[in-house]
DOPATOR-792017 format. One record per residue: residue in one letter; x, y negated, z of N, C-alpha, C in turn. Coordinates in steps of 0.02 Angstrom, whole numbers, plus 50000, padded with zeros to 5 digits. Layout:
N
AXYZXYZXYZ ...
This chain:
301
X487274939547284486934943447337487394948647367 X487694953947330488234956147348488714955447389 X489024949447369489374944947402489214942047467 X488664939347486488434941347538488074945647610 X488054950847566488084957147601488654958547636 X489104960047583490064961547612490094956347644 X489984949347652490494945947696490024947647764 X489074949447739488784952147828489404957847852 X489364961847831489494970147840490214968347868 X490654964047838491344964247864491144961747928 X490664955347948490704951648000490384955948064 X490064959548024489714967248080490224969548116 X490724973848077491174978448069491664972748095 X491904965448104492404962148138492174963748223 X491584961448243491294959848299491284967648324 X491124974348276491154980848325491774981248341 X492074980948315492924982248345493024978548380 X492914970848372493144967848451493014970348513 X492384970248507491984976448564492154980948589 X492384986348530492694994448546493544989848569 X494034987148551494644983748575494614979948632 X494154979048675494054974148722494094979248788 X493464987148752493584990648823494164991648835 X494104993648916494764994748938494555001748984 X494855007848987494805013349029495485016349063 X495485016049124496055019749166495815026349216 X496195027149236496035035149296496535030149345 X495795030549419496105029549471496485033949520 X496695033549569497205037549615496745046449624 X496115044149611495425049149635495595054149584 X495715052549513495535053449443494965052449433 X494585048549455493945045749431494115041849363 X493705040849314493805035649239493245030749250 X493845025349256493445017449268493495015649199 X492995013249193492815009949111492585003849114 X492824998349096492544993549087492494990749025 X492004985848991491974984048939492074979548892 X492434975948946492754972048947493264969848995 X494184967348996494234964849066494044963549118 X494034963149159493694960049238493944954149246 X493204951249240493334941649257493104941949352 X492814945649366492844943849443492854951549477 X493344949449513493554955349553493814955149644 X493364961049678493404960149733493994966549764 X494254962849823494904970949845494574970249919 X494594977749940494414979649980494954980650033 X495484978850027496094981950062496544976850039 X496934975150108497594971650087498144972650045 X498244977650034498684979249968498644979349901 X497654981249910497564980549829497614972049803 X497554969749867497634961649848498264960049822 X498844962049860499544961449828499554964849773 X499474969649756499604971749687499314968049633 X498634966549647498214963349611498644954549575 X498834952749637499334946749601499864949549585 X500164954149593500814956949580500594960949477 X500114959749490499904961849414499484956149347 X499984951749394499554944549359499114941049361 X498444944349402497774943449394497464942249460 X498044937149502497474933349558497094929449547 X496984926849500496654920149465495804924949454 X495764932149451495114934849439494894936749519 X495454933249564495184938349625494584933049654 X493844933549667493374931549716493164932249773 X493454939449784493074939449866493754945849894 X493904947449954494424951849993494244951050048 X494564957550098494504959650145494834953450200 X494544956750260495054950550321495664948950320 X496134954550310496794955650321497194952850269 X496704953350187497114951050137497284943250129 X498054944050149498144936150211498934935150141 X498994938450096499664937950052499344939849984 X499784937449937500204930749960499544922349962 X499764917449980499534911350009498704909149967 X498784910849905498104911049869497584915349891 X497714920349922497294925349944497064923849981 X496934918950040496924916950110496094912750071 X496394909850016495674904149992495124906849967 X494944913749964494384917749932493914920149992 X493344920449977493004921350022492744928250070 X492794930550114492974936150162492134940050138 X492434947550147491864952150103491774956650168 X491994957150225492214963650259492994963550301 X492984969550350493464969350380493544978250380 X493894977350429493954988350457493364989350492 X492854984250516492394988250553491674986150484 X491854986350434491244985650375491494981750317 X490944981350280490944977550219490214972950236 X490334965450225489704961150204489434962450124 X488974967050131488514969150064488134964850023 X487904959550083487824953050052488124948750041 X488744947450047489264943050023489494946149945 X489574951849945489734957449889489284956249829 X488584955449855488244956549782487944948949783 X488064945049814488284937949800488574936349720 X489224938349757490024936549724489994939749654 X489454942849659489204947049553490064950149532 X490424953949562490904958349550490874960849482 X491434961249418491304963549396491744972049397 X492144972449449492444977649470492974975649557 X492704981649594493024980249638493574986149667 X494094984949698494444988249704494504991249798 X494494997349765494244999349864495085003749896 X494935006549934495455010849975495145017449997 X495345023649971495295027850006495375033950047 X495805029150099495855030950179495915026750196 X495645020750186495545014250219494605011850237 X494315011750162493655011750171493365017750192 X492685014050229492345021950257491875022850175 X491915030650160491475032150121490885031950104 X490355028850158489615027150143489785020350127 X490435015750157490185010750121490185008350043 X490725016150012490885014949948490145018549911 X490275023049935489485026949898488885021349906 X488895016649954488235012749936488335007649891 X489065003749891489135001949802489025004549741 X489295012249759489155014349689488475013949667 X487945014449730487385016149706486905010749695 X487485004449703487004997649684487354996749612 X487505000249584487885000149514488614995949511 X488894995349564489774993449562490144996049505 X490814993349483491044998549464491874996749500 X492045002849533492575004949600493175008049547 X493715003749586494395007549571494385009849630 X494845015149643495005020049709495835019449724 X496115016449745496685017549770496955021749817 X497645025049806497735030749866498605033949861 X498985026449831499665029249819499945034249852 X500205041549847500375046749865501255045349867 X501515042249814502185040949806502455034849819 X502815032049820503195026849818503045024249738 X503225028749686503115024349632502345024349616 X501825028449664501295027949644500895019049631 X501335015549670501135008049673501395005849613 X501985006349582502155004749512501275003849466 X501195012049456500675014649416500065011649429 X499995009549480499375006249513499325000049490 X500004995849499499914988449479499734989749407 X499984994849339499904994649285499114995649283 X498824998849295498184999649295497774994849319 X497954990249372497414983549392497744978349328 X498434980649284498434975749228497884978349170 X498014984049187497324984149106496774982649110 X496454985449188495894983449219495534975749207 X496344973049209496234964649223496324959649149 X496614963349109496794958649052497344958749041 X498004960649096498714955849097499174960149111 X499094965549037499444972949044500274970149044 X500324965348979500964965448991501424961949071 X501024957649095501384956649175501254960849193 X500704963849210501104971449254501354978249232 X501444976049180502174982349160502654979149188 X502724973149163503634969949175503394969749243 X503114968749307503314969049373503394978049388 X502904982249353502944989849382503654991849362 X504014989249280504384991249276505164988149339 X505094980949347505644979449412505554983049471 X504844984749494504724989049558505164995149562 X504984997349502505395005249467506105006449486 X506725001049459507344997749456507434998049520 X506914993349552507204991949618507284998149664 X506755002049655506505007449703507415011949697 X507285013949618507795019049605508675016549639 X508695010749644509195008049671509315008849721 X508735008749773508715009249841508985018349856 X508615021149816508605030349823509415030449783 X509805027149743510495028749753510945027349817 X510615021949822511285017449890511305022549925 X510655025249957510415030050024510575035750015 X510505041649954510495047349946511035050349967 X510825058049995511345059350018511905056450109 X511555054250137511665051550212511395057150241 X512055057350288511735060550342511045060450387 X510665064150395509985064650412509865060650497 X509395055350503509455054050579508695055750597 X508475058950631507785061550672507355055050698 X506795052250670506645046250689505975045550721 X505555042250758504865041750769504805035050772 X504205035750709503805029150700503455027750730 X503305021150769502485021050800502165012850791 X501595015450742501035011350718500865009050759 X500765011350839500065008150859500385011150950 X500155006551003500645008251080500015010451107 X499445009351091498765009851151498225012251091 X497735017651072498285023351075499005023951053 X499435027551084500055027051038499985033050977 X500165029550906499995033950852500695033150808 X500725036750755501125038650722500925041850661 X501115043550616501195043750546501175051450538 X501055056450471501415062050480501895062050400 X502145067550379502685067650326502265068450263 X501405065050253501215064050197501205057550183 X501225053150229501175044550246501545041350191 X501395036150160501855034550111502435032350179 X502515027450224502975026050268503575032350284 X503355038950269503505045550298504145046150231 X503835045450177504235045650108504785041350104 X504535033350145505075026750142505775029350182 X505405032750249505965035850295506445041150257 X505875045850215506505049950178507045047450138 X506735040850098507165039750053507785035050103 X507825034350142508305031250199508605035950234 X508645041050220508605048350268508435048550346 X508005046650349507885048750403507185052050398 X506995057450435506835062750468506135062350503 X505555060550502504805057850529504905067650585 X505045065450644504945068950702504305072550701 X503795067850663503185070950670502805074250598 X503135074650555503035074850484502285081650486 X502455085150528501975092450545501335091350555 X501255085150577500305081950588499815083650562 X499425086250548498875088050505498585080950465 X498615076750519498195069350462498915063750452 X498575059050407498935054150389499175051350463 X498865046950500498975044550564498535049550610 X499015047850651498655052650733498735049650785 X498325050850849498645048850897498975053150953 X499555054250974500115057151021499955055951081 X500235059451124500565056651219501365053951202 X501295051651262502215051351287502355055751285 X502315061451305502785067751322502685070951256 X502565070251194502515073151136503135071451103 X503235064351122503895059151109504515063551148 X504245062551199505165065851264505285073351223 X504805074951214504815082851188505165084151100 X505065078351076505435077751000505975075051012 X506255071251062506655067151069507205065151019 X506745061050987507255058650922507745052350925 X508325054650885508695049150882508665039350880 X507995039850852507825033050834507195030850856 X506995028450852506095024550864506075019950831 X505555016350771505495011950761504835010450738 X504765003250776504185001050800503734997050743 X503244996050751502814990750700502374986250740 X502704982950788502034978650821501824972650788 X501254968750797501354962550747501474956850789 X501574958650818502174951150844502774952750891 X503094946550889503754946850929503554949151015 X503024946451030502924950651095502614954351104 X502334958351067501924963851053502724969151066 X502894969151017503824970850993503994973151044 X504184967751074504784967851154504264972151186 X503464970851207503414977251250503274981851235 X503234985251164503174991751158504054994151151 X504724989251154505254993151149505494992451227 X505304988851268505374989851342504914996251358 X504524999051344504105002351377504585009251339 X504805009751327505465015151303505965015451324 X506085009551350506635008751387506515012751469 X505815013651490505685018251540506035026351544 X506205026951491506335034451459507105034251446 X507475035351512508175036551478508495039551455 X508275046451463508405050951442508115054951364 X507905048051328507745047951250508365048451215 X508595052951169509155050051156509135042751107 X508685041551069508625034351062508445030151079 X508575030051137508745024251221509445024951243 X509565031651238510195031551260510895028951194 X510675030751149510945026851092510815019451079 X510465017851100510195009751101509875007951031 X509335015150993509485015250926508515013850944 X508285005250954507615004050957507504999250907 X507165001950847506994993850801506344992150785 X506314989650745505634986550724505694983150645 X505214987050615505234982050540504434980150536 X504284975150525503734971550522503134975450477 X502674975350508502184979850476501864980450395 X501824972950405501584971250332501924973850280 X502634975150310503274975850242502874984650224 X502774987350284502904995050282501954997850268 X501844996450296500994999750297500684996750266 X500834992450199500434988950128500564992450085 X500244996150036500694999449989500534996349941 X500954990749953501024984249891501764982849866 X502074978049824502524976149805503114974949870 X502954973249915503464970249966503424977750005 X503514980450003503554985950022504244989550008 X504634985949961505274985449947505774981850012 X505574975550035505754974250068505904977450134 X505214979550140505224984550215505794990250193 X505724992850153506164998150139506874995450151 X507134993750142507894988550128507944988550227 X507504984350250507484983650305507304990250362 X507024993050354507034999650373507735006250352 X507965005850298508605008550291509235005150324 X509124999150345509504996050373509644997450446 X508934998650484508795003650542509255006250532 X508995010650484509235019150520510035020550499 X510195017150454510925016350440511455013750503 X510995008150538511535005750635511285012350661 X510805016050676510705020550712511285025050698 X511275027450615511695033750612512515032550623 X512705023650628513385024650646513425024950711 X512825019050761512805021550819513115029750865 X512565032250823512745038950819513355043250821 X513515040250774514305044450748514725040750813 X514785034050816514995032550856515185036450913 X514595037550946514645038351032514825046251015 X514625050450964514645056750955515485060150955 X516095053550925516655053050928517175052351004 X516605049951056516845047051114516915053251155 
């Protein structure tokens, strides 16, 4: 009888600890404490980046439902659409039986997250402040997700890579640059933007860094009046591109017109704050690096 007691009591005491070893708890970007009680077998992203990270952390195989945009990488495209920038489908959402979803916030509008919460969701908050804040992020959708050790080993290559980039660059002479997101309104970034940080670590200089918000929208003559060395553009396509860098070309007296210092790095690379965001960086230092010999150049003549 004994004997069967102890082998209950151990089998009690096996099964509580699986239980108590199964939860998983992180602090999102908010410091909110997401608790789950297990991994997340289905999980929805609210934002294109949390989608990249989300495979960048092993665990696209749990993703069910994402936003319009989350168009990367090629698996993402096959899940079924929850929402865009002008909402969330609430009924597609509590469909899809989430067992954690991952939101944005300065991307989602806030009633639509507060009305998840209050259908009992349970919300990660994303809001990378740093460059390596995306490292930390992918580690956390690994615990979130089950698949801590892939996203250490990708946060830790992100890490490598990043710090590599901030040697090549450090220390360059400074070039004065203006970004612009968006031609109609024309908008721009300010020097809290993660994009604002990418520029620093390339040295160059966000003209507009002084903005009160993340994005704003400008005039032309806010531009003639900073008149920065560089411009570089984010349209999403090749002819989108050409006419927002012709329409600069109106302005000759820019000095980055008159330097011929007009580029463009593709949006996705720069305004995801996901894994490829490396890329943009590489490609964006690459900018501003022809600009600053440009520069030196004609500055010699």
């Amino acid at each position: 009888m004994k004997s069967i007691f102890r082998t209950l009591l151990l089998l009690i005491i096996t099964l509580f600890a699986g239980q108590v070893s199964a939860e998983v708890v992180v602090q999102d970007a908010l410091g909110n404490t997401v608790r789950l009680s297990q991994p997340a077998k289905r999980i929805i992203s609210l934002a294109p980046h949390n989608t990249e990270n989300l495979f960048a952390a092993g665990a696209g195989m749990q993703l069910v439902g994402a936003t319009q945009y989350s168009d990367y990488p090629e698996a993402a495209k096959r899940v079924p659409r929850v929402g865009g920038y002008t909402g969330l489908d609430l009924e597609t959402i509590i469909a899809l039986k989430p067992d954690l979803i991952l939101a944005w916030d300065s991307g989602n509008r806030k009633e639509d997250i507060e009305r998840l919460r209050s259908l009992g969701f349970i919300i990660y908050m994303s809001e990378p402040h740093q460059l390596e804040d995306i490292a930390t992020e992918i580690e956390a959708l690994g615990t979130l997700a089950g698949t801590t050790q892939t996203a250490r080993q990708f946060a830790n290559q992100f890490r490598d890579q990043l710090q590599q980039l901030r040697q090549r660059h450090h220390k360059l002479k400074p070039v004065r640059v203006f970004y612009e997101i968006w031609h109609r309104p024309l908008m721009t970034i300010n020097g809290e933007q993660l994009i604002s940080k990418a520029l620093a670590l390339c040295g160059g200089n966000n003209v507009f860094a002084g903005l009160s918000t993340l994005a704003a929208a400008i005039d032309t003559e806010a531009v003639l009046a900073a008149n920065p060395d560089t411009i570089i553009t984010s349209a999403k396509s090749a002819k989108q591109n050409r006419e927002w860098i012709e329409n600069w070309r109106r302005w000759p007296q820019l000095r980055a017109v008159a330097y011929g210092n007009l580029y463009f790095v593709p949006p996705d690379l720069l305004q995801r704050q996901g894994p490829r965001i490396l890329q943009g960086i590489e490609q964006l230092c690459e900018a501003v690096a022809q600009a600053r010999r440009k520069i030196d150049t004609l500055s010699k003549q």
